[in-house]
C-alpha positions as CSV (number, residue, x, y, z in Angstrom):
1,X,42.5,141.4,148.4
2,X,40.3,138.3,148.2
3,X,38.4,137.7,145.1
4,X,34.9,135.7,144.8
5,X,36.2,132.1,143.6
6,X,33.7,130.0,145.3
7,X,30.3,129.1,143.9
8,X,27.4,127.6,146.1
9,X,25.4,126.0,142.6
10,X,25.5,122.5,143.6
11,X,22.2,122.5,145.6
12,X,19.3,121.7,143.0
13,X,16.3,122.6,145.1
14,X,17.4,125.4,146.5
15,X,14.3,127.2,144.8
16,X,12.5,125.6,147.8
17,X,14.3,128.2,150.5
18,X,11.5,129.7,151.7
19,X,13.9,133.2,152.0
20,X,16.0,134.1,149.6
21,X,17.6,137.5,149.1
22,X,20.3,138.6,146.7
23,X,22.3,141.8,145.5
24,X,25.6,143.8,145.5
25,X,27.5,145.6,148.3
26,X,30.9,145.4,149.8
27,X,32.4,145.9,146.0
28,X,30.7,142.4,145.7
29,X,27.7,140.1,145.4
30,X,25.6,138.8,148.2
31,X,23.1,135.6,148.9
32,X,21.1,134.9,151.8
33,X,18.9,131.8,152.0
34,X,16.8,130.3,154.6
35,X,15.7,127.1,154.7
36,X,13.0,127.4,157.5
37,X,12.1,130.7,159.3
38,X,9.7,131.7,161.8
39,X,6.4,132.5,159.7
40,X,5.8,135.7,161.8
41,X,9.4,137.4,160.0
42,X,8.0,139.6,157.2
43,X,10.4,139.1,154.2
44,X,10.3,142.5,153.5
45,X,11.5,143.7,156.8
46,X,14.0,140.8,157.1
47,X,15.9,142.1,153.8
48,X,15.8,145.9,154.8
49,X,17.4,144.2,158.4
50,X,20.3,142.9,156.4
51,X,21.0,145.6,154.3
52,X,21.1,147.3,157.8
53,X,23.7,144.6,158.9
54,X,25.8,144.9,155.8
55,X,26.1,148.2,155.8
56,X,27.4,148.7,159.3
57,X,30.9,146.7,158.2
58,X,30.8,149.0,155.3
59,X,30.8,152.0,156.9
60,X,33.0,150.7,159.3
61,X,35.6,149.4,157.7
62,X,35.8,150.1,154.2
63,X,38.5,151.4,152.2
64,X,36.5,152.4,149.5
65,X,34.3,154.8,151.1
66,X,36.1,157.9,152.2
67,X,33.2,158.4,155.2
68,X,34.0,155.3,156.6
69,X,35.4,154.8,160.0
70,X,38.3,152.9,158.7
71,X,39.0,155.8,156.1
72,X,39.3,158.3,158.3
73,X,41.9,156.4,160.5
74,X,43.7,156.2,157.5
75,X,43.9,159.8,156.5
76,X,44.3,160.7,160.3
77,X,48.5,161.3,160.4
78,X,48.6,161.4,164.2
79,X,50.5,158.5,166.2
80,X,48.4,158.7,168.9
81,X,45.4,156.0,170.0
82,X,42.2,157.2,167.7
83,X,39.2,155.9,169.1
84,X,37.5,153.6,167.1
85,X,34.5,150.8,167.3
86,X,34.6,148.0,169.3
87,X,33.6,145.7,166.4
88,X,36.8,147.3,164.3
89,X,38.9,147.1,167.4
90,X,38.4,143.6,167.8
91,X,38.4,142.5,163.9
92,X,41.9,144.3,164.1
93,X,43.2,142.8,166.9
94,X,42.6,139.2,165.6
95,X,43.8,140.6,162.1
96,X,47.1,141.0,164.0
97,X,46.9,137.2,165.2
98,X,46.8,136.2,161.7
99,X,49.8,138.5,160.9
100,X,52.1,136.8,163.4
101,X,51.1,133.2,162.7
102,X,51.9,134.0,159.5
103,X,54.8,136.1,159.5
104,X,53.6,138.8,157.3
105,X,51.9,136.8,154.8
106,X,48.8,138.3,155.9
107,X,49.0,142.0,156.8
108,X,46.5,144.3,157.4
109,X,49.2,147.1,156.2
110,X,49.6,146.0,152.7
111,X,46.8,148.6,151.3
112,X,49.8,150.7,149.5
113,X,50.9,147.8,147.9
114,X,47.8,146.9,147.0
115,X,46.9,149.9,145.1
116,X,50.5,150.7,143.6
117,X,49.8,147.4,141.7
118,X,46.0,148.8,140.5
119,X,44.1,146.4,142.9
120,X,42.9,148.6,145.1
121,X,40.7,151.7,144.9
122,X,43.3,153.7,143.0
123,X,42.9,153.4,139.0
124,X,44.2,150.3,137.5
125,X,47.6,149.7,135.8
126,X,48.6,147.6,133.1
127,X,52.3,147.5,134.1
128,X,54.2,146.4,136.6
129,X,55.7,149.5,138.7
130,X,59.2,150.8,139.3
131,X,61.1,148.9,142.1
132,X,61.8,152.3,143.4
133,X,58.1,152.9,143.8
134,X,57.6,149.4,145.4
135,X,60.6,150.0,147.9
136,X,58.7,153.2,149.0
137,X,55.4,151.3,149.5
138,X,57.1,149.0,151.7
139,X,58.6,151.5,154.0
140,X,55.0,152.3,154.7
141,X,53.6,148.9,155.8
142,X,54.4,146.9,158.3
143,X,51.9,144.9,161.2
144,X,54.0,145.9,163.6
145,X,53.5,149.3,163.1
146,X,49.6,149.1,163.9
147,X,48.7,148.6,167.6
148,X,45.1,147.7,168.9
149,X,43.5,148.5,172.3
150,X,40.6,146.9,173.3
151,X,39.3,148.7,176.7
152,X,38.4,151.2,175.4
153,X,38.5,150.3,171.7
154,X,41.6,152.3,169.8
155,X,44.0,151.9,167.2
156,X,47.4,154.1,166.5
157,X,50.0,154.5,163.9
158,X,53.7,154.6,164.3
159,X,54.2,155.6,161.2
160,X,51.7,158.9,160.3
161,X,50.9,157.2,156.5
162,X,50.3,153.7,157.7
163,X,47.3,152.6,156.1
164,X,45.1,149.9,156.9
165,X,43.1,147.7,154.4
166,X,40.8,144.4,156.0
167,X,39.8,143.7,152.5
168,X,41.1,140.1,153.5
169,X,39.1,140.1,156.4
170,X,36.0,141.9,155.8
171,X,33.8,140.3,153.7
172,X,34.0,136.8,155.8
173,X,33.6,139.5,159.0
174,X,30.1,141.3,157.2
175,X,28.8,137.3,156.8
176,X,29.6,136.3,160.3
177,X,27.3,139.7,161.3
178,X,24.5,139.2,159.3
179,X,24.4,135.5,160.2
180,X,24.6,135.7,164.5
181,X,21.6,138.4,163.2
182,X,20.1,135.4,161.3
183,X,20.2,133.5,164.7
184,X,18.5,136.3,167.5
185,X,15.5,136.0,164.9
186,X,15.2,132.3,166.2
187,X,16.5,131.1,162.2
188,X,18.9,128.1,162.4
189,X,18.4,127.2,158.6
190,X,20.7,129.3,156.4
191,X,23.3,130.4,154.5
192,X,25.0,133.8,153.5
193,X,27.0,134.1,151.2
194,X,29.4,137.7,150.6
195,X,32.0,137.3,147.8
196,X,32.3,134.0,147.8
197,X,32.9,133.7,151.3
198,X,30.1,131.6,153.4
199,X,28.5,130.4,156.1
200,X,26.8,127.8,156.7
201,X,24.0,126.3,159.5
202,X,21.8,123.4,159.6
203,X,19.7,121.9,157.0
204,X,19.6,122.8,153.1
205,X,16.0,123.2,152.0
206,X,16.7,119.6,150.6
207,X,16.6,118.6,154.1
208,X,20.3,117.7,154.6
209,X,23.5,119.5,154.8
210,X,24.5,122.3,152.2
211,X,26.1,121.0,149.1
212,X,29.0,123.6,147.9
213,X,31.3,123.4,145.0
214,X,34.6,124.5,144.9
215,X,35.7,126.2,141.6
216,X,38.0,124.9,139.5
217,X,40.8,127.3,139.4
218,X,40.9,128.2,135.7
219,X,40.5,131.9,134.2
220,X,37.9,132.5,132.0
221,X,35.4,129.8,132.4
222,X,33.4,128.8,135.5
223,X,33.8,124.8,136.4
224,X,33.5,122.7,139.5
225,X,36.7,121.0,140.9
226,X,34.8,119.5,144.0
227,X,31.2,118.9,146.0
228,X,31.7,119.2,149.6
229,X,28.6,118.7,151.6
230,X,28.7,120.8,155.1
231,X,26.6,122.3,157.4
232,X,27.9,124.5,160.8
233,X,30.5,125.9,159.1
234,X,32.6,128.7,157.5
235,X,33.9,128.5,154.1
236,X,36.3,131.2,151.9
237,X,38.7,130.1,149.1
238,X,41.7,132.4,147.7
239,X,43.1,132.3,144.5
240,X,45.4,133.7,141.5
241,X,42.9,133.1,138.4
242,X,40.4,135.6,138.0
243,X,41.8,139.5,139.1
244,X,45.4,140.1,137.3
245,X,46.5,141.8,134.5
246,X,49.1,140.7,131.7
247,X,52.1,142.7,130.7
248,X,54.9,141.5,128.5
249,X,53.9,137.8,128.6
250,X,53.7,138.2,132.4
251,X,50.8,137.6,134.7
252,X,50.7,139.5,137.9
253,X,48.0,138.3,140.5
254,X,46.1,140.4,143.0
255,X,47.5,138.6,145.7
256,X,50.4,140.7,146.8
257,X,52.8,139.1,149.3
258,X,53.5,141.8,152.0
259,X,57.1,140.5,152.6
260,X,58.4,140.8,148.8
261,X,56.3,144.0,147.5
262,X,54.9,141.9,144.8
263,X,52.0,139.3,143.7
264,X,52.9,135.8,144.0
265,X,55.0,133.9,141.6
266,X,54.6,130.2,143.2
267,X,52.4,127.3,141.4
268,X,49.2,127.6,144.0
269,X,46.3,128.0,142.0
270,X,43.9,128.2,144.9
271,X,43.5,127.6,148.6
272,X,40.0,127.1,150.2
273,X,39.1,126.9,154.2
274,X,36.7,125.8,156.5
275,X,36.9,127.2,160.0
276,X,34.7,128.1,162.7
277,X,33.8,131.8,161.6
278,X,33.5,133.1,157.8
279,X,36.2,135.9,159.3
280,X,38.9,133.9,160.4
281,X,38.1,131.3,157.4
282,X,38.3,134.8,155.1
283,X,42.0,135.5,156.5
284,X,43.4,132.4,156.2
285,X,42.5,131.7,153.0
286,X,44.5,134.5,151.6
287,X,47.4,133.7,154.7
288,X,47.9,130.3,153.2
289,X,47.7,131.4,149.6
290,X,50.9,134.3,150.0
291,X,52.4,131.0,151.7
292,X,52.1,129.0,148.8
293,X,52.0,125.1,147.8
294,X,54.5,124.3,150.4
295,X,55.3,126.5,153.4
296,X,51.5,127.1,153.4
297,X,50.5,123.5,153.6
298,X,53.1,122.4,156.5
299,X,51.6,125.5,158.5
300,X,48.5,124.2,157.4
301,X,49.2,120.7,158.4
302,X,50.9,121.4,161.5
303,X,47.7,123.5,163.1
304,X,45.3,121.3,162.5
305,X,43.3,123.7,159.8
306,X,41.1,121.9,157.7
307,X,42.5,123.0,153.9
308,X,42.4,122.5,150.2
309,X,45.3,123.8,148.0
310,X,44.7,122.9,144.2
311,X,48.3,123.7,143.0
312,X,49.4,124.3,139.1
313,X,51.2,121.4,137.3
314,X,52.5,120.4,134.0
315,X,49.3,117.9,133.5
316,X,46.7,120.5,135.2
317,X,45.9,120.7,138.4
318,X,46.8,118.5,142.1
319,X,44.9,118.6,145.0
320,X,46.6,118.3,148.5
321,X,43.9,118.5,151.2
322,X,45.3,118.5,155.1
323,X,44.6,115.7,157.5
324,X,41.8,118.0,159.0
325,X,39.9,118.1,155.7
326,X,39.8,115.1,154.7
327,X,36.7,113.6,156.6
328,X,34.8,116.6,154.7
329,X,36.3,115.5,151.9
330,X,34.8,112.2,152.1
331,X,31.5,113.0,152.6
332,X,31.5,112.2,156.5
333,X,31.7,115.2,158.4
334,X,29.8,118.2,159.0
């Protein structure tokens, strides 16, 4: 559900990276740069290596791929505990975590909804669909209709066509997993970069701490609304501006809020967090953008998670940053 709207541009001699690797997977682009590695790590090997790592979430826990572990849960009808991976086990379970804080707004169950609306891997539509049609979506989703063991790793259904999509989730989990790989190699320079969503540790190859810009959230041209300069850190933004489609005047956004059946209608243009993982940065992101400008921000506010909404007005655009950002914001944290 989360589209690319974050950039990392801002960092002028990033050409000095003495690794760099980019290319596609996970539906997406990918970037990997290190400022400093050990000079015994061949290059060669270190890009097959996180291809390797990349691939294991996909064939994990994609939707798209009809092999994947995740897949076959899906098209499994039984109601009984499937035994799954510990990594998905555990990438649910906090999935869940999210759900609850948020009271739906994430939910790992929205996948029919999803694709009835044509963002998913079912065709795309140019129209909205028949309530009828939504209504029958939403008697198939539901967080509280997926449970998660740990010991030993399962899921199970109570509904047999539950389906499960961590697009939300995935892309910041697939970063986290190549970058604790990063670190067994001895590599504390770096930042990777899936979809948008990063992470970030120690020094730039400018020497200090990784300057990222946050997008503008406008459709059809690519502008920076803001330089933050971080290091040891997780970073994903979620926003309405670049996946929709029109239809009779209307615009209807990707981001599909589980409790209603349909994308968002509020004026929150875009939401970006920093946390301590890319996963949990990934998730609420998208948590905060189904929230919207208000209820989204208090949540926001009241735990203490470091946040940027950008929110539609007549004039443009206003930013509202939480306490917790704004030290970031200013330059002095990191």
């Amino acid at each position: 559900m989360l589209l690319v709207l974050f950039v990392a541009a801002c960092d002028r001699q990033i050409s000095q990276a003495q690794f760099q690797y980019a290319g596609l997977a996970l539906g997406t682009s990918f970037s990997v740069k290190v400022s400093h590695k050990p000079v015994e790590i061949d290059p060669a090997w270190l890009k097959n290596q996180i291809d390797l790592k990349i691939e294991e979430v996909d064939r994990s826990m994609s939707t798209y791929r009809r092999d994947s572990e995740l897949s076959r849960f899906n098209r499994n009808p039984t109601t009984d505990w499937q035994p799954v991976s510990e990594a998905l086990a555990s990438l649910v379970a906090e999935s869940l975590e999210i759900s609850r804080w948020s009271g739906g707004a994430f939910d790992v169950t929205v996948g029919p909804l999803v694709n009835l609306w044509g963002f998913g891997p079912d065709p795309r539509t140019s129209k909205a669909p028949a309530d009828e049609k939504i209504a029958a979506a939403m008697a198939r989703i539901g967080y509280d209709k997926l449970e998660v063991r740990l010991q030993p790793p399962a899921l199970a259904k109570r509904i047999p066509d539950l389906y499960v999509d961590l697009s939300a989730i995935a892309k910041g989990y697939a970063v986290d997993n190549v970058a604790r790989y990063l670190e067994t190699l001895g590599i504390r320079d770096y930042m990777v970069e899936i979809g948008g969503e990063l992470r970030l540790k120690g020094l730039s190859p400018r020497g200090g701490p990784w300057r990222i810009a946050i997008e503008k959230p406008v459709a059809k041209m690519r502008e920076v609304e803001k330089v933050l300069s971080l290091t040891d850190i997780s970073i994903a933004t979620s926003g309405d501006y670049r996946n929709y489609f029109e239809s009779e005047g209307q615009r209807f956004s990707h981001t599909i809020d589980p409790r209603t059946g349909r994308p968002i209608t509020h004026r929150l243009a875009s939401v970006t967090v920093l946390s301590h993982t890319t996963r949990h940065a990934d998730a609420m992101a998208t948590a905060l953008m189904v929230l919207g400008p208000e209820e989204g921000y208090v949540k926001a506010e009241k735990e203490n998670i470091k946040a940027l909404f950008i929110v539609k007005d007549d004039d443009g655009f206003v930013e509202r940053a939480t306490s917790a950002l704004t030290g970031y914001l200013r330059g002095g944290a990191s």
